[in-house]
FIKOLMI-802440 format. One record per residue: x, y, z of N, C-alpha, C in turn. Coordinates in steps of 0.1 Angstrom, whole numbers, plus 5000, padded with zeros to 4 digits. Layout:
XYZXYZXYZ/...
//
This chain:
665730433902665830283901664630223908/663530133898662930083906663129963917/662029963928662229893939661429773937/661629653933661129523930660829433942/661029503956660929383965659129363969/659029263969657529213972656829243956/657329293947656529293935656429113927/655229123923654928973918655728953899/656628883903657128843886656828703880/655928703867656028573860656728623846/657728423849658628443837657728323829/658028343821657828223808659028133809/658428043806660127943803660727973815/660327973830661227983842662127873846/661627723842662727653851663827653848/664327633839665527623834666127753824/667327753817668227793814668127963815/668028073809667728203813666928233820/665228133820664528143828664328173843/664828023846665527963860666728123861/667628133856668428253864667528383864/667128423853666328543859665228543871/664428433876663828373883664528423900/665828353900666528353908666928443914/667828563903667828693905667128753912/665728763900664628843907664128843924/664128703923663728653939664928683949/666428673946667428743956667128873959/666828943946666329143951664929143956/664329053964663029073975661529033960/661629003951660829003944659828863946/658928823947657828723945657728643932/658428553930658528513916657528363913/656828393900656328223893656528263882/657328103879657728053868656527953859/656127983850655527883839656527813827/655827663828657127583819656227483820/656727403810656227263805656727143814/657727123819658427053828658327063842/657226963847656726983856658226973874/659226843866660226843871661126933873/661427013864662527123865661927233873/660127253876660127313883660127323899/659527153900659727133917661127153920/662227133909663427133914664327243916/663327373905663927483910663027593922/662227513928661327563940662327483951/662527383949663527343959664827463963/665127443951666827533949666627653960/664927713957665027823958664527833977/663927703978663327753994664527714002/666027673993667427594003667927794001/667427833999667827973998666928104002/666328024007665428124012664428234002/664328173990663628313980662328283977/661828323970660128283973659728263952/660228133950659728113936658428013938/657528013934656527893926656527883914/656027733910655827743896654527643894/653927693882653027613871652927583860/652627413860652627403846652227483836/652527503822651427573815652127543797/651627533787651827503778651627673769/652227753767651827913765651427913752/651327753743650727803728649427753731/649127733740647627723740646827873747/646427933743645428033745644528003758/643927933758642827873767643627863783/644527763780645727733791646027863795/646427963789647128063794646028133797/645028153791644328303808643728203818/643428093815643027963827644027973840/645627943831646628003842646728093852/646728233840646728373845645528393859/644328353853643428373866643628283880/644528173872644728113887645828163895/646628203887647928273897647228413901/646328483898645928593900645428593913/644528483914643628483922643928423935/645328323931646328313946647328433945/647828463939649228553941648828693945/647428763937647328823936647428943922/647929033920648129113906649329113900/649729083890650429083884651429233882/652929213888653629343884654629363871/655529213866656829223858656529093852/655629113841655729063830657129003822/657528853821658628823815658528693805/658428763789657928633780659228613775/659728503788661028443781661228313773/660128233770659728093766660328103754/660828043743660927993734661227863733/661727803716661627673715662727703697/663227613693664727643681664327493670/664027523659664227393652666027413646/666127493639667827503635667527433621/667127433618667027343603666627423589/667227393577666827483562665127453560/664527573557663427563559662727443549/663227383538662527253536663427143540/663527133553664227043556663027033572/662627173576661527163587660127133585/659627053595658026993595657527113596/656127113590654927183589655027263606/655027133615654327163628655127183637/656527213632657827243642657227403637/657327423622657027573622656227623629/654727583630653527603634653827633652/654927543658654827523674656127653671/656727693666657627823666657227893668/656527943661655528073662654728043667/653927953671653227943683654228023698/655227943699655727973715656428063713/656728123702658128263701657028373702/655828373693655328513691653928523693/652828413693651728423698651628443710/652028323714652228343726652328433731/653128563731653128653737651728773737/651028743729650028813726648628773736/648728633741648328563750648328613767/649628633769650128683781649628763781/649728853775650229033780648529043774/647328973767646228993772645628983783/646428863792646028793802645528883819/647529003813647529043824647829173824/647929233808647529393804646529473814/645429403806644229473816643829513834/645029423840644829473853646129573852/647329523843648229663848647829783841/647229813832646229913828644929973842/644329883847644029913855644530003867/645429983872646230013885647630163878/647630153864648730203859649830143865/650630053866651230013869651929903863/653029833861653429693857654729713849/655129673844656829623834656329483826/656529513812656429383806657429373795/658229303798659629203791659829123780/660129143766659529093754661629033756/661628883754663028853755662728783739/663428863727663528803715664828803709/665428833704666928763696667528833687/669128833687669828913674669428893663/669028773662667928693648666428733649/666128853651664528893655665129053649/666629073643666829173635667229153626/667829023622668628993608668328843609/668228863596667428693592668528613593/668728483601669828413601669728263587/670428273584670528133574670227973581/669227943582669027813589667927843598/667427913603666627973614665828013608/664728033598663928083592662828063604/662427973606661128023615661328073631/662528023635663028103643663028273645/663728323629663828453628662328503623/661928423621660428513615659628533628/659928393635659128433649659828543662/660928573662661728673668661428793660/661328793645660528963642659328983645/658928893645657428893653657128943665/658028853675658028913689658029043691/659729123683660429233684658929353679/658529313666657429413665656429423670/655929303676654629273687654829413697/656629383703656929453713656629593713/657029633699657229793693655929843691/655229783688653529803688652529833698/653529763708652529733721653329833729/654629923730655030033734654230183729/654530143718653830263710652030253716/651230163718649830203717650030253734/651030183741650930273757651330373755/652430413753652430563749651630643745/651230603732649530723731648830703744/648530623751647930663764648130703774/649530743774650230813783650230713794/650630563796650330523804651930503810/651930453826652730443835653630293831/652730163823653530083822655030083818/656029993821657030023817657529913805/657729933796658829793786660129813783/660129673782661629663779661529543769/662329513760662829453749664329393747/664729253747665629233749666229163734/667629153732667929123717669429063718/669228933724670828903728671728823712/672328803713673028703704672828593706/673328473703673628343706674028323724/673528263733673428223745673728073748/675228053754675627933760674627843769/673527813767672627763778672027583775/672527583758672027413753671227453742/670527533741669427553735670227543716/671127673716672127673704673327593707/673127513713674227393713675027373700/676727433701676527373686677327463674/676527623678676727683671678227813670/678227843660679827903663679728023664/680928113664681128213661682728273654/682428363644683628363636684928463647/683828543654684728673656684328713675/685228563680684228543696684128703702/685228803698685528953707684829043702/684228993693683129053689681829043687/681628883684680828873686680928713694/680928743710681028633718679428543719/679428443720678528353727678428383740/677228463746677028493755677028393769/676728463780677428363789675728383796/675228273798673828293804673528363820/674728383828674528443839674528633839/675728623828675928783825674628853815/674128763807672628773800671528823814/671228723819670028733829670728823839/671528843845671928993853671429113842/672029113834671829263822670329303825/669529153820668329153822667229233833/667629193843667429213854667429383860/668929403857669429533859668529633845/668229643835667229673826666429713833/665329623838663929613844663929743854/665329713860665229793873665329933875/666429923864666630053856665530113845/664230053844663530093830664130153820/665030043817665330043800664829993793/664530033781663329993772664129913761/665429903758666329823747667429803755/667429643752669229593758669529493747/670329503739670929453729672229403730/672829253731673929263736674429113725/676029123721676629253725676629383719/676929463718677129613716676929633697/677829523693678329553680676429483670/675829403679674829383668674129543672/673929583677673429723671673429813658/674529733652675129783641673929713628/673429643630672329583626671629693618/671129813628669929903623670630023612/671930013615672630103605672830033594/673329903593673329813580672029853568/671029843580669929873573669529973563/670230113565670230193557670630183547/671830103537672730053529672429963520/672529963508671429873497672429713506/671129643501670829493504672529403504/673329433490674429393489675029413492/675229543502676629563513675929483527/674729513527674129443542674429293545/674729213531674629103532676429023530/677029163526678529163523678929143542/678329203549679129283562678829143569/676829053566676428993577677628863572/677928813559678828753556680228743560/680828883564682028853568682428823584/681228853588681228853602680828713603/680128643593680128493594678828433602/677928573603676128523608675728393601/676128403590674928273579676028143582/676828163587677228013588677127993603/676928033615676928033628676127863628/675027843622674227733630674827593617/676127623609676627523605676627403612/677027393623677527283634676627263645/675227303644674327333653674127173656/673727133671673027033675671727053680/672027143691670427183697670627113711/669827133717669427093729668226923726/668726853731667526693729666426733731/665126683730663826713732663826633741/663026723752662426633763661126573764/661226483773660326383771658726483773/657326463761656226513762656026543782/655126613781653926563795653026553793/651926433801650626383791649926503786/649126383776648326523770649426623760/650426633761651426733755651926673744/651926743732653026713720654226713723/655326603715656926583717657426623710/657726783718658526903706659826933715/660927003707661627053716661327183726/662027153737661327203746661427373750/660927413757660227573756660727673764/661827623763662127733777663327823767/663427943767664228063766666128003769/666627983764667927963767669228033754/668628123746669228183740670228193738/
//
């Protein structure tokens, strides 16, 4: 079981909804935590939360589809915090809409914050955990980053993206035989605002996750170096579908009632820009 106390963790998307609790977590088990988020409010507020409790979070603004921003970031938290140990790209952002029904530039800011973005980070701060052999890095992408959801098209394209970013970026450490550790996360639908909205046909089976029992799992993962947490249990059944021609796959995702889940979808409101910032919905991970 790894020992996380005094290890440095940045989450993506920390102030709020999975963010903000993994955040928390991490910092209760002795960890050093900063959060990056677009909301400069939610983060003084969860540095508050956290110094009425004695744990040790900061945060920085950071906009993570910008490239430039993000190793600008990176070297500034480096250069105060010091090295980087537990990588956590939990950011994302949900339009929920049939794909001609979504703007150009909601697509564009999806895959910007679901999957580029991650390619950003983990250049930012690869290189010193390569250095040291050392580090854990946390790809948090979606049941819909294995099966295409009806309504979610750039959603799901930007969660396959993540997921194989992830798979690619285990595989080339491996040929190096290196020490880092990964983990890969693939929850379902997550009570947090973000899928506000959305249903489920078969809750005991397939429940809307509960955001505290999500970011514990999470957590316990990391600590444990698990490299897949897939929850719940039954989307695993995903990769076996796969074997099976197209029309039973789509028979099964049908009866279980995947393609209508974001029927009733609202979403979470978009919050207000911060200067300089585009008025998108907002970026934090709440799955």
């Amino acid at each position: 079981m790894k020992d996380i106390r005094n290890k440095l963790v940045l989450i993506t998307g920390g102030a709020s909804g999975i963010g903000r609790l993994l955040g928390l977590d991490f910092a209760r088990r002795g960890a050093r935590v900063i959060v990056w988020d677009l909301n400069g409010a939610a983060i003084k507020k969860l540095e508050g939360e956290a110094a009425l409790q004695g744990l040790s979070i900061k945060g920085m603004v950071c906009d993570i589809a910008g490239r430039e921003e993000v190793y600008e970031q990176a070297e500034r938290l480096t250069g105060e915090y010091g090295p980087l140990d537990i990588l956590v790209n939990n950011a994302g952002i949900v339009t929920g809409l049939p794909l001609l029904e979504t703007p150009d530039e909601k697509i564009i800011r999806t895959i910007s914050i679901n999957a580029l973005a991650h390619f950003w980070t983990v250049k930012a701060f690869l290189p010193g955990m390569l250095e040291r052999d050392s580090g854990h890095l946390v790809t948090v992408t979606s049941a819909a980053g294995l099966i295409g959801v009806a309504g979610l098209s750039d959603y799901s394209a930007s969660k396959f993206g993540a997921f194989g970013f992830h798979e690619s970026l285990r595989m080339e450490l491996r040929r190096r035989k290196s020490r880092i550790r990964t983990t890969v996360v693939c929850p379902y639908f997550i009570d947090t605002g973000l899928f506000q909205g959305v249903k489920t046909k078969f809750p005991l089976l397939l429940p809307i996750l509960k955001p505290e029992k999500v970011a514990a799992a999470i957590t316990k993962a990391v600590i444990h170096d698990r490299q897949r947490l897939i929850m719940p249990p039954l989307v695993r059944m995903v990769f076996l579908l796969r074997l099976f021609p197209v029309g039973l796959f789509d028979a099964v995702s049908d009866f279980l009632g995947v393609h209508h889940a974001m029927d009733g979808f609202t979403g979470r409101k978009a919050l207000r820009p911060s200067p300089g910032k585009p008025g998108v919905e907002l970026l934090r991970k709440a799955e």
